[in-house]
N, CA, C and O atoms as a printed pandas DataFrame, in Angstrom:
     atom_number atom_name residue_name chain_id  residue_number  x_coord  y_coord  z_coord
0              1         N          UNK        A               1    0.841   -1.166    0.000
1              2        CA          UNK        A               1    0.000    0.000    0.000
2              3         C          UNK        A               1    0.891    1.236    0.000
3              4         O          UNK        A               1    1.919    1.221    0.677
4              5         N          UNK        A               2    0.536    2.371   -0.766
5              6        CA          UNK        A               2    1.416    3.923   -0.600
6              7         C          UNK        A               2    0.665    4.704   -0.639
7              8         O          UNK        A               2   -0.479    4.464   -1.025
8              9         N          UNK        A               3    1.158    6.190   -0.157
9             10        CA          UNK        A               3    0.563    6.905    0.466
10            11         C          UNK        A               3    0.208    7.737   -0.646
11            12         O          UNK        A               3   -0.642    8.604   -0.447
12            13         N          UNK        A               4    0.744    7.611   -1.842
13            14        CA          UNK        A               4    0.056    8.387   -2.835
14            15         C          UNK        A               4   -0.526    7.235   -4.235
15            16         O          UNK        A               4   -0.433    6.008   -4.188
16            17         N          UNK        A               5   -1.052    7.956   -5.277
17            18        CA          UNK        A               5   -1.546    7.434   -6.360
18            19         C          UNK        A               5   -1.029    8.213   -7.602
19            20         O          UNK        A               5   -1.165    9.434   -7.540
20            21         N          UNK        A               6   -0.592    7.818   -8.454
21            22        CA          UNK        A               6   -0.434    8.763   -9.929
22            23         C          UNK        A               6   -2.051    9.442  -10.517
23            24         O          UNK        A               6   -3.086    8.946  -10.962
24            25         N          UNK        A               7   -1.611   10.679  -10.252
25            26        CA          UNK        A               7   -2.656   10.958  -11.253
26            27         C          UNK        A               7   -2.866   11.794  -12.521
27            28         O          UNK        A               7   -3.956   11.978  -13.064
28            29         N          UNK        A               8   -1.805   12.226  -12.882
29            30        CA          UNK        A               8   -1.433   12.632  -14.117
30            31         C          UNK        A               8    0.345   12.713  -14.532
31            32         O          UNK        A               8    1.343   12.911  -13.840
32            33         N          UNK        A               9    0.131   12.446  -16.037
33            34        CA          UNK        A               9    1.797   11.778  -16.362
34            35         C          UNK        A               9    1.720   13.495  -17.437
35            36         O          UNK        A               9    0.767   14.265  -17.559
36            37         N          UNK        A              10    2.943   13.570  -17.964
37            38        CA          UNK        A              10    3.401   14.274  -19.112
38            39         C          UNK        A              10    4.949   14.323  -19.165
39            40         O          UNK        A              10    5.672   14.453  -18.177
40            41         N          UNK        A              11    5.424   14.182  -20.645
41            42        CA          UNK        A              11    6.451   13.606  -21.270
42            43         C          UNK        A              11    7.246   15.197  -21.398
43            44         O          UNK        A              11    6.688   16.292  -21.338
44            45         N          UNK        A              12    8.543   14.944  -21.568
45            46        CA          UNK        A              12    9.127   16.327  -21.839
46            47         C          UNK        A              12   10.463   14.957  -22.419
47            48         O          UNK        A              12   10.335   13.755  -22.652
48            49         N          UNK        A              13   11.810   16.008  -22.480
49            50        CA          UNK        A              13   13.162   15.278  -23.168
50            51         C          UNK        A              13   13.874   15.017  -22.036
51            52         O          UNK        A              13   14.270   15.804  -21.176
52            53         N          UNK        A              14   14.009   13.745  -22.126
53            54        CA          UNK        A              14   15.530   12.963  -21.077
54            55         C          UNK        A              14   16.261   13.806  -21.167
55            56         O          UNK        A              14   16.582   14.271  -22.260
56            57         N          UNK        A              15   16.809   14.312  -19.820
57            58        CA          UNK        A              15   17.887   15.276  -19.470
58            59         C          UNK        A              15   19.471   14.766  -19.292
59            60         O          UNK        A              15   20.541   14.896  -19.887
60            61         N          UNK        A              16   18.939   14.098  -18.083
61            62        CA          UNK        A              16   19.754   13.336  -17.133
62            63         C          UNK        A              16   19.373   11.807  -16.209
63            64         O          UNK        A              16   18.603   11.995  -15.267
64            65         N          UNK        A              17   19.731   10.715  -16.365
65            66        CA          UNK        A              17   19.087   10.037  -16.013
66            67         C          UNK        A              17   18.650    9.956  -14.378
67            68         O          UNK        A              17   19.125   10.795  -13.612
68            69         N          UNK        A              18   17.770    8.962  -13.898
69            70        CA          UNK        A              18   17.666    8.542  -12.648
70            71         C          UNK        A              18   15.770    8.406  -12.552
71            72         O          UNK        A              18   14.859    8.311  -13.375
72            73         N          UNK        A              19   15.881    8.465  -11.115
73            74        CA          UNK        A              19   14.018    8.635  -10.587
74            75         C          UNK        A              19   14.164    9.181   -9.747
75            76         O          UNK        A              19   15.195    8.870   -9.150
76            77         N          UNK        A              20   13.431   10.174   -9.185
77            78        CA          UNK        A              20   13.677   11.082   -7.792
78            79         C          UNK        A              20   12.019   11.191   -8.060
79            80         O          UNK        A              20   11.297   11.161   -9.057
80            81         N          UNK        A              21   11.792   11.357   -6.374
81            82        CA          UNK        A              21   10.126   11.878   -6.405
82            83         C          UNK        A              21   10.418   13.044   -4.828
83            84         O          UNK        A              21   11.176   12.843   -3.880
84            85         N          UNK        A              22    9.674   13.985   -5.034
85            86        CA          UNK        A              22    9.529   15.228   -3.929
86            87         C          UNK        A              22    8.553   15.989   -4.049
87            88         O          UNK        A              22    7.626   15.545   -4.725
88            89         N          UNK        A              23    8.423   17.147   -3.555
89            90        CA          UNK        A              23    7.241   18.254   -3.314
90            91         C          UNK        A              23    7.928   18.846   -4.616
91            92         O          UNK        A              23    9.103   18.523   -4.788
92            93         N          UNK        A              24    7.378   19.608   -5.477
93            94        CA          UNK        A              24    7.468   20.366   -6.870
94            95         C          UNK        A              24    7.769   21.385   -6.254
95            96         O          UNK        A              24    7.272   21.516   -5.136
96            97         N          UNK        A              25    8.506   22.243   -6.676
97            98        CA          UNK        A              25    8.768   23.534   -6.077
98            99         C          UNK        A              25    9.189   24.768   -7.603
99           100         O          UNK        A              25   10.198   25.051   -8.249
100          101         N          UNK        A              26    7.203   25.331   -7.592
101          102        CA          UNK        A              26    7.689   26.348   -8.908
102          103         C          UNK        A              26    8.878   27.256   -8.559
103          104         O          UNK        A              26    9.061   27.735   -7.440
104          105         N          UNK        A              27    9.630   27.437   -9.579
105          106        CA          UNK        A              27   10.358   28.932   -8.983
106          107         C          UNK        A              27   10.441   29.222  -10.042
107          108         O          UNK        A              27   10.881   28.467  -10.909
108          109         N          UNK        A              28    9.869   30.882  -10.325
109          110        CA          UNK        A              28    9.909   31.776  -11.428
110          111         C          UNK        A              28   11.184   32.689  -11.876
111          112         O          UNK        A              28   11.464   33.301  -12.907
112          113         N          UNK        A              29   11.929   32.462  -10.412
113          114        CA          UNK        A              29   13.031   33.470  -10.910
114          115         C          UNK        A              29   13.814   33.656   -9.538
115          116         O          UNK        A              29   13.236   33.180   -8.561
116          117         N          UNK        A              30   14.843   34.176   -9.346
117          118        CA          UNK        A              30   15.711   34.131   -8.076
118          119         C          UNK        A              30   15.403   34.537   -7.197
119          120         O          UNK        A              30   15.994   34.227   -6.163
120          121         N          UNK        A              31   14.161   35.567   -7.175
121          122        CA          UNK        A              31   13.498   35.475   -5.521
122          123         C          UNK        A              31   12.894   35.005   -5.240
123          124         O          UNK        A              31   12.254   35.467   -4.295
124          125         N          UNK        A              32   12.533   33.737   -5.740
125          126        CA          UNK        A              32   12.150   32.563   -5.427
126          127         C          UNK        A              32   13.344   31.202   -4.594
127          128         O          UNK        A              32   12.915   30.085   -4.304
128          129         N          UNK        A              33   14.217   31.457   -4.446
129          130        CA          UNK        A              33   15.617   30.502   -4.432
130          131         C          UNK        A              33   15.281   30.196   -3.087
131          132         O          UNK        A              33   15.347   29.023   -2.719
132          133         N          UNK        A              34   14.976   30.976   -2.406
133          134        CA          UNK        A              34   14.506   30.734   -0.609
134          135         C          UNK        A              34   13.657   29.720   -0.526
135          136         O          UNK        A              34   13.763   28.798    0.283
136          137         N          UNK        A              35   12.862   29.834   -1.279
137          138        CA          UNK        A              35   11.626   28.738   -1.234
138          139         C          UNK        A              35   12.219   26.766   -1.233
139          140         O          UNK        A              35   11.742   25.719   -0.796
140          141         N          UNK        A              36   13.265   27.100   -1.864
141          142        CA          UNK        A              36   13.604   25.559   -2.115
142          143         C          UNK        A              36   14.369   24.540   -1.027
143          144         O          UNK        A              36   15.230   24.959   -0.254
144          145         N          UNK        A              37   14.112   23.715   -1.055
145          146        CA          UNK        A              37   13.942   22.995    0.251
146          147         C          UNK        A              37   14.934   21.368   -0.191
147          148         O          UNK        A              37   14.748   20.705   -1.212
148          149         N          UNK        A              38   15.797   21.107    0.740
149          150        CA          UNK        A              38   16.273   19.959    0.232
150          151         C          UNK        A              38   15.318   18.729    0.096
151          152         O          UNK        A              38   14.574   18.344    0.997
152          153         N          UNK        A              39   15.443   18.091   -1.292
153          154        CA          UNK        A              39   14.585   16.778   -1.478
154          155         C          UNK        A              39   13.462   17.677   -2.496
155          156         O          UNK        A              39   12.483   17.060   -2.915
156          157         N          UNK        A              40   13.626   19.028   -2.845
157          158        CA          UNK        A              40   11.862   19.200   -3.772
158          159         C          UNK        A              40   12.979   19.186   -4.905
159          160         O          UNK        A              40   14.205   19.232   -5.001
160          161         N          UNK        A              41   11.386   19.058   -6.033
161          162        CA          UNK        A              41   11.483   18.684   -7.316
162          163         C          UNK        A              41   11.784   19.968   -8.110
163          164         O          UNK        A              41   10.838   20.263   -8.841
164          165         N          UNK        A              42   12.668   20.689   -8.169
165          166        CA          UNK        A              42   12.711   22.061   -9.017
166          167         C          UNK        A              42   12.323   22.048  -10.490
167          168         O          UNK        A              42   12.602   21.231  -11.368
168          169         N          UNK        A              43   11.448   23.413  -10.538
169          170        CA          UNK        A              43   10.302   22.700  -11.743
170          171         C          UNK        A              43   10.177   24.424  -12.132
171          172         O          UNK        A              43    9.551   25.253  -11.471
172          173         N          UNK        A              44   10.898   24.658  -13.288
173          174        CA          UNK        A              44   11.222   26.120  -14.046
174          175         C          UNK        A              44   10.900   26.113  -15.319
175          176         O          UNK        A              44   10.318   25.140  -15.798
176          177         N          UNK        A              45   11.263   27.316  -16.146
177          178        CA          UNK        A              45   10.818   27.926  -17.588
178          179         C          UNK        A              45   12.331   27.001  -18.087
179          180         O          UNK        A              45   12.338   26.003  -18.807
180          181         N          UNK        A              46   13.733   27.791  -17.360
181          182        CA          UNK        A              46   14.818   26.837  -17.800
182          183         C          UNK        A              46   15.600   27.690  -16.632
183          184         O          UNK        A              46   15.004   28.453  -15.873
184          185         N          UNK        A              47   17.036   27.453  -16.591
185          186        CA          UNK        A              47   18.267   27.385  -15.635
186          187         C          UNK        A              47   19.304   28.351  -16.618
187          188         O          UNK        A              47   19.457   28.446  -17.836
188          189         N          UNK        A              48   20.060   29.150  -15.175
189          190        CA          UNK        A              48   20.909   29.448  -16.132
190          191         C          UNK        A              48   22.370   29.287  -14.724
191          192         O          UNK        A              48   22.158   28.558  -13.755
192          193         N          UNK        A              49   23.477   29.917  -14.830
193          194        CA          UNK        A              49   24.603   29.968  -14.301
194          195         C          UNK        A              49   23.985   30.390  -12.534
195          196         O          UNK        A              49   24.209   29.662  -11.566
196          197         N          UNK        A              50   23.271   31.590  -12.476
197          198        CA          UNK        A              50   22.913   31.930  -10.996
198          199         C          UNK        A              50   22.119   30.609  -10.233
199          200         O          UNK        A              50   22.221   30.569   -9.007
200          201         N          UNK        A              51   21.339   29.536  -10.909
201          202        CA          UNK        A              51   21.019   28.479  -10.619
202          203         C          UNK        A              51   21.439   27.207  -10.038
203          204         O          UNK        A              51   20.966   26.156   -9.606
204          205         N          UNK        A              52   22.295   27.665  -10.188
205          206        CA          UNK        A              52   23.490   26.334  -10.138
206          207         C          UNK        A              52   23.446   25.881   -8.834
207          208         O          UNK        A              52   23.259   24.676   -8.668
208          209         N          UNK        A              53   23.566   26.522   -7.982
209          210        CA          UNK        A              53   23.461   26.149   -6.280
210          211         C          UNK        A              53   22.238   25.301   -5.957
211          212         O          UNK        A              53   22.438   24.305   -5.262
212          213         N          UNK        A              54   20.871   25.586   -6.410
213          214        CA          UNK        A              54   20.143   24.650   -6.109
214          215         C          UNK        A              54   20.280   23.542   -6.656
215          216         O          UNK        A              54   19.969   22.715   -5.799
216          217         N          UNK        A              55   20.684   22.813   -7.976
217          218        CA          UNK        A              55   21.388   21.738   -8.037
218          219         C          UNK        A              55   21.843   21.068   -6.806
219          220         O          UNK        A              55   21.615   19.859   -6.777
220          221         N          UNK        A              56   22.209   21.384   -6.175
221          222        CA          UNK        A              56   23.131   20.566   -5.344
222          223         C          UNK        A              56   22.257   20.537   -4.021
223          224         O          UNK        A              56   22.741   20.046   -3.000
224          225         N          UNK        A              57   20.943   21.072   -4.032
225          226        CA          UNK        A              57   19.904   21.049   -3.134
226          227         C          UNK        A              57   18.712   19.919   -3.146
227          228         O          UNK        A              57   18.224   19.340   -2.176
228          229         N          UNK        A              58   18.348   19.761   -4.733
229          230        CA          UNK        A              58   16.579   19.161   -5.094
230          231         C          UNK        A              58   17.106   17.916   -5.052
231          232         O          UNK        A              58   18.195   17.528   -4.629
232          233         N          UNK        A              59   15.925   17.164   -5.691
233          234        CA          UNK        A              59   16.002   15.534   -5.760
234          235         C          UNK        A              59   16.096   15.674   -7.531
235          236         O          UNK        A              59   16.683   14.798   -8.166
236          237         N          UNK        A              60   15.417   16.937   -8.274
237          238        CA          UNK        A              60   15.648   16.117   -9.552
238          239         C          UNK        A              60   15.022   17.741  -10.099
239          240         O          UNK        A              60   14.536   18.599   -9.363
240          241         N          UNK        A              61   15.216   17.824  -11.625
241          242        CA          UNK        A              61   14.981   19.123  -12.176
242          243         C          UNK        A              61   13.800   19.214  -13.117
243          244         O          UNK        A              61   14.031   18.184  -13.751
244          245         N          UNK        A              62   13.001   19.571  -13.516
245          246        CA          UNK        A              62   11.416   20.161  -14.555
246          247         C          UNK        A              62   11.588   21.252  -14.995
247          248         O          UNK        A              62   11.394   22.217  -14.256
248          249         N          UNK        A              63   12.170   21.512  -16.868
249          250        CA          UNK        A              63   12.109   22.690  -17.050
250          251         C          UNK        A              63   10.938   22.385  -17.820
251          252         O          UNK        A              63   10.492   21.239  -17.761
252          253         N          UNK        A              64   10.293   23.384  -18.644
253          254        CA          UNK        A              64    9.472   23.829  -19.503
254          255         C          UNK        A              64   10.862   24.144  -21.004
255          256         O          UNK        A              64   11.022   23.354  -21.934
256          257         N          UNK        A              65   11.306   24.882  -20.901
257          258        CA          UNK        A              65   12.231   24.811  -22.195
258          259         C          UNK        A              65   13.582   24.013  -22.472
259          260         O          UNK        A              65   13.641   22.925  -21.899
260          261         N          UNK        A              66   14.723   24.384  -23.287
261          262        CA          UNK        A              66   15.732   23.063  -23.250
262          263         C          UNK        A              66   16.032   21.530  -23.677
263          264         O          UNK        A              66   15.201   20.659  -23.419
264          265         N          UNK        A              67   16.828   21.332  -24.112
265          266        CA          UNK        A              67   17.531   20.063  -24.800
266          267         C          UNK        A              67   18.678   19.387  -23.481
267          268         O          UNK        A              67   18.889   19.596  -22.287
268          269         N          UNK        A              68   19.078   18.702  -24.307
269          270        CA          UNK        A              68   20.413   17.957  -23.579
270          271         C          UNK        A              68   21.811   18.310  -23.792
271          272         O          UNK        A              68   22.871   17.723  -23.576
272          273         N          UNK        A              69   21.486   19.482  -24.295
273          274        CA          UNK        A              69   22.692   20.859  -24.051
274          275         C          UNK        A              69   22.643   21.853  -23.531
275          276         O          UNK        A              69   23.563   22.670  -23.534
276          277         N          UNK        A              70   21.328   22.026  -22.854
277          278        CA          UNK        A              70   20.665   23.015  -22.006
278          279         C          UNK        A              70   21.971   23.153  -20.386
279          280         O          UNK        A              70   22.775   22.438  -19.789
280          281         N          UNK        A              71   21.537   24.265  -20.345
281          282        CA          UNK        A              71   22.201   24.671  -18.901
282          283         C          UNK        A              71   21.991   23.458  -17.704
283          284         O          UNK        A              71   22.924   22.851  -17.180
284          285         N          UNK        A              72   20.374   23.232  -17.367
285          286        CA          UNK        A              72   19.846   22.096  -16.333
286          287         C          UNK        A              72   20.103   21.149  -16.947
287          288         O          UNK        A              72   20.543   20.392  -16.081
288          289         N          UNK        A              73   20.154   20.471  -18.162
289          290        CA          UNK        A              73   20.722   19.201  -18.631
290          291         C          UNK        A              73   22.089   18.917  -18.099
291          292         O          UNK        A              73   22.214   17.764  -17.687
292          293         N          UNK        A              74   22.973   19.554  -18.021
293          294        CA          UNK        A              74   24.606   19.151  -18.502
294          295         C          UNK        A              74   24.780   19.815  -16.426
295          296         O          UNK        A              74   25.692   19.214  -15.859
296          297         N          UNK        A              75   24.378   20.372  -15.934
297          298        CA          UNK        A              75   24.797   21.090  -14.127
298          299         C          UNK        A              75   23.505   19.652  -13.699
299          300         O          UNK        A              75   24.036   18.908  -12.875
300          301         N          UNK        A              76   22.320   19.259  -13.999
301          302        CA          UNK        A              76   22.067   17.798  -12.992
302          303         C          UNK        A              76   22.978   16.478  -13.641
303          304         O          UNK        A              76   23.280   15.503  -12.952
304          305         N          UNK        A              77   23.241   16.583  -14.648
305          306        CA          UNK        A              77   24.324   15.300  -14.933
306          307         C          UNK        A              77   25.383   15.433  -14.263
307          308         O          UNK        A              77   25.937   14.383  -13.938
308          309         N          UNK        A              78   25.933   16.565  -13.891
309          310        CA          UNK        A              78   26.932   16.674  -13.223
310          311         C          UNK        A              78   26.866   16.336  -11.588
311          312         O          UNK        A              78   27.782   15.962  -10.855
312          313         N          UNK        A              79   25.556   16.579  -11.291
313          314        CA          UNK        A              79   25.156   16.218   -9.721
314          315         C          UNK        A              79   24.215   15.126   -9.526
315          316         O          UNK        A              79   23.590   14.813   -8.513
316          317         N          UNK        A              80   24.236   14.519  -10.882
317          318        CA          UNK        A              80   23.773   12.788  -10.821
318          319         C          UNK        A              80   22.255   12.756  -10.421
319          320         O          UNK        A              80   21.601   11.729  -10.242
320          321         N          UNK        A              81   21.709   14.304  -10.287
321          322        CA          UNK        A              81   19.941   13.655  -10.351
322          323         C          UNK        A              81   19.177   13.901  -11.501
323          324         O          UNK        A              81   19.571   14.587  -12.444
324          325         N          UNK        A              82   18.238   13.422  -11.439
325          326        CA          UNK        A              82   17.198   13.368  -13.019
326          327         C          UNK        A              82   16.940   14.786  -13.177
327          328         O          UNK        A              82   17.049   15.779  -12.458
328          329         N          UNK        A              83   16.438   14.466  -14.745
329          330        CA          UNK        A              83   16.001   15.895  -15.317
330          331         C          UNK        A              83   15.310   15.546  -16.620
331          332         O          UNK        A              83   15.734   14.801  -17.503
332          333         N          UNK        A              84   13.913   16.368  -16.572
333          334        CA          UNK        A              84   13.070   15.831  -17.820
334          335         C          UNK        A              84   12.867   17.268  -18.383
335          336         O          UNK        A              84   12.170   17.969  -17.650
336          337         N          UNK        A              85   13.386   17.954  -19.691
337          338        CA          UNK        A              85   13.385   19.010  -20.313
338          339         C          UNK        A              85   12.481   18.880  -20.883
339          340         O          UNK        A              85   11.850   17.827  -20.985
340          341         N          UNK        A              86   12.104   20.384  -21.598
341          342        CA          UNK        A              86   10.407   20.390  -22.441
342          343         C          UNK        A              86    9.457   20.201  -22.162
343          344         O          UNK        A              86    8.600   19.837  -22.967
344          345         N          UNK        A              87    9.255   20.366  -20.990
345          346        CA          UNK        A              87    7.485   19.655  -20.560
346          347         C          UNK        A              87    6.868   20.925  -21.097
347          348         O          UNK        A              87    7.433   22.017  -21.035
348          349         N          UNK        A              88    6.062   20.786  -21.455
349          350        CA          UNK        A              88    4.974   22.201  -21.585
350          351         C          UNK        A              88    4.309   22.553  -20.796
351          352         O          UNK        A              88    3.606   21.710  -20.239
352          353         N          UNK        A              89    4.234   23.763  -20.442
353          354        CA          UNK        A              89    3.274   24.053  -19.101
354          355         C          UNK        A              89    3.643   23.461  -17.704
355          356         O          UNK        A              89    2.878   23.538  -16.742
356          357         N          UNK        A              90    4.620   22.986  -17.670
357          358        CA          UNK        A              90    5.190   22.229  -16.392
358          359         C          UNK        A              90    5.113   23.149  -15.187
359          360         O          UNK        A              90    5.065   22.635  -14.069
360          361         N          UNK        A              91    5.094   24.652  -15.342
361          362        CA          UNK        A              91    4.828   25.389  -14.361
362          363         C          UNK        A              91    3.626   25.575  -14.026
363          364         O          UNK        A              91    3.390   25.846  -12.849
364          365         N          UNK        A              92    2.740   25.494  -14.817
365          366        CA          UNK        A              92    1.399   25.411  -14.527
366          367         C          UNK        A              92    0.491   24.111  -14.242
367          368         O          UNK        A              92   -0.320   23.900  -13.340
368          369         N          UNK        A              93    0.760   23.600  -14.935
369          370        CA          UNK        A              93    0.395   21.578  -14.867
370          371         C          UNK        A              93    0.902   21.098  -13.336
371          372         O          UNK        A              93    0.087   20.572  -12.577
372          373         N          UNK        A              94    1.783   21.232  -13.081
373          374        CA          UNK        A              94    2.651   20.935  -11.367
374          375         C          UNK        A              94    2.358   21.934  -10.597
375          376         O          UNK        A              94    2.718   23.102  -10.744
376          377         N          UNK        A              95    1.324   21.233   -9.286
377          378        CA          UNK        A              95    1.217   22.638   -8.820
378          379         C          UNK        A              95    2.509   22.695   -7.703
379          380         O          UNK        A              95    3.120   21.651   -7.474
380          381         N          UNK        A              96    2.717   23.379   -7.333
381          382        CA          UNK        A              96    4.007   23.672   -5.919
382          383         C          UNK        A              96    3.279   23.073   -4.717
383          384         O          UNK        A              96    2.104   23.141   -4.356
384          385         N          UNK        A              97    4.676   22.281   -4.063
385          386        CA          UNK        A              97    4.096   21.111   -3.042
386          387         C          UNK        A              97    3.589   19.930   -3.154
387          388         O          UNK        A              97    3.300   19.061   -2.331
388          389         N          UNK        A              98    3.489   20.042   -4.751
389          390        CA          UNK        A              98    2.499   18.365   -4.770
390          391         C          UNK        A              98    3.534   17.520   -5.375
391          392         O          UNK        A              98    4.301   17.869   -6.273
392          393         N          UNK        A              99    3.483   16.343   -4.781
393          394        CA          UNK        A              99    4.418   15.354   -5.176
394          395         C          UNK        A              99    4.383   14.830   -6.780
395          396         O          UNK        A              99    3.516   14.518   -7.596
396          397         N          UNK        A             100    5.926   14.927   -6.732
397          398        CA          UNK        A             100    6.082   14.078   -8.083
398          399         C          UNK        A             100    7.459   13.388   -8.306
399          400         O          UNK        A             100    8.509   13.555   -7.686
400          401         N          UNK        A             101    7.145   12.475   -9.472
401          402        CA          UNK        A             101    8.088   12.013   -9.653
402          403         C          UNK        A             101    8.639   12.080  -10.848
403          404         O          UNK        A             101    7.822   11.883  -11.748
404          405         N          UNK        A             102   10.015   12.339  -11.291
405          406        CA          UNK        A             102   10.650   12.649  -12.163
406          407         C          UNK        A             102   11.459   10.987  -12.667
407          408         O          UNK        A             102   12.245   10.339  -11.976
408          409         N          UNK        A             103   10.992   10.667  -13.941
409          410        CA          UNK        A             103   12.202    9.634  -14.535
410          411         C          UNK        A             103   13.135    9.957  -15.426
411          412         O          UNK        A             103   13.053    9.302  -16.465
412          413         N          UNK        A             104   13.736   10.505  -15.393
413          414        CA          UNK        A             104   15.067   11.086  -16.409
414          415         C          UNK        A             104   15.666   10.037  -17.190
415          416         O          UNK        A             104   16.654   10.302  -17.875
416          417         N          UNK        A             105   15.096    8.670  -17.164
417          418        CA          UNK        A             105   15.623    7.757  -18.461
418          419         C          UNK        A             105   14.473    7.940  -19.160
419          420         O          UNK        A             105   14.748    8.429  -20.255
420          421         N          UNK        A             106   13.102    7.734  -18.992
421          422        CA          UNK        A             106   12.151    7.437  -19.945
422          423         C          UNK        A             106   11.590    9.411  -20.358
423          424         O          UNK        A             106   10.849    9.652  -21.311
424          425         N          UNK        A             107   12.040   10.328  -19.595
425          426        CA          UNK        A             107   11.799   11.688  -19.756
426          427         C          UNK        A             107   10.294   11.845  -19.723
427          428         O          UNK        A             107    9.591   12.286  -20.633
428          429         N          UNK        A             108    9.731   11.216  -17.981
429          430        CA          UNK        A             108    8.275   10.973  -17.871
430          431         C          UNK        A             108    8.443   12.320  -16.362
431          432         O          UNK        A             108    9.566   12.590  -15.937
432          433         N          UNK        A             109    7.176   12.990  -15.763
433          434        CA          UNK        A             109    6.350   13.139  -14.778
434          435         C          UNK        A             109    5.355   13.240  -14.442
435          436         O          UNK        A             109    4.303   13.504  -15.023
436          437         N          UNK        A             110    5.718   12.937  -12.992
437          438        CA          UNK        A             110    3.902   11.922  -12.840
438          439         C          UNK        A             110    3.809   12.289  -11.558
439          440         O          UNK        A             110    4.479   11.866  -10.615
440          441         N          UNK        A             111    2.333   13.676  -11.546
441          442        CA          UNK        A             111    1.958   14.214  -10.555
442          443         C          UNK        A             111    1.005   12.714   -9.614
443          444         O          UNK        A             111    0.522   11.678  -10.071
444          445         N          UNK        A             112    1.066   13.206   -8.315
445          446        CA          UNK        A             112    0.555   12.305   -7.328
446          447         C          UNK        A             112   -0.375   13.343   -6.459
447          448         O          UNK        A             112   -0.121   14.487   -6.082
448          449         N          UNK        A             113   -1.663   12.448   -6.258
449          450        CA          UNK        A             113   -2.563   13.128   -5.265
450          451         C          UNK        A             113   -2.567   12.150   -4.187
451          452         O          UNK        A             113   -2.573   10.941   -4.417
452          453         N          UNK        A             114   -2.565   12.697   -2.891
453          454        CA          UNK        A             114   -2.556   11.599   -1.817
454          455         C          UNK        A             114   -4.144   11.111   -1.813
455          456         O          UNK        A             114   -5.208   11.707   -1.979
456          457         N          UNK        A             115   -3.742    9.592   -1.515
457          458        CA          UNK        A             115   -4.708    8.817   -1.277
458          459         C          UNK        A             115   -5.655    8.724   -0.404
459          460         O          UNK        A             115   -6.465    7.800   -0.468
């Protein structure tokens, strides 16, 4: 038995591999950086160089724009957690706080409502 259920999936591009699941944590822009919490799912438009520190904070990365030459592609490969690029609407589709899980081999996430 678990404490949550999948209830909606959406595909974006394999970043970086792995599976990490946490609280989603939108952040629109760097005064948002406070908000992030070790273990959430950082879930953005895309990443650039000032970003880099939370890397080494989340369980796994959600942009909305980006490839596998992207800034968050090539800084979570480097810190070995997942990352699914391109989701559309990923800032809006994920709400902040709600669990998810990121697969960075199959480039899947999959919001969870508790059971």
């Amino acid at each position: 038995m678990t404490n949550s259920s999948a209830v909606s999936h959406t595909a974006g591009t394999p970043g970086s591999p792995g599976r990490a699941s946490g609280p989603a944590r939108v952040v629109h822009g760097p005064d948002d950086f406070a908000r992030v919490r070790s273990g959430d799912v950082l879930v953005c438009r895309f990443t650039e160089p000032a970003w880099t520190a939370l890397f080494g904070v989340v369980a796994a990365v959600v942009t909305e724009t980006g490839g596998v030459l992207s800034h968050a592609a090539i800084v979570a490969r480097e810190h070995g957690i997942p990352a699914v690029l391109a989701v559309p609407g990923a800032m809006t589709t994920l709400r902040d706080g709600e669990t998810v899980t990121v697969d960075g081999d199959a480039g899947r996430v999959s919001a969870h409502e508790p059971s």
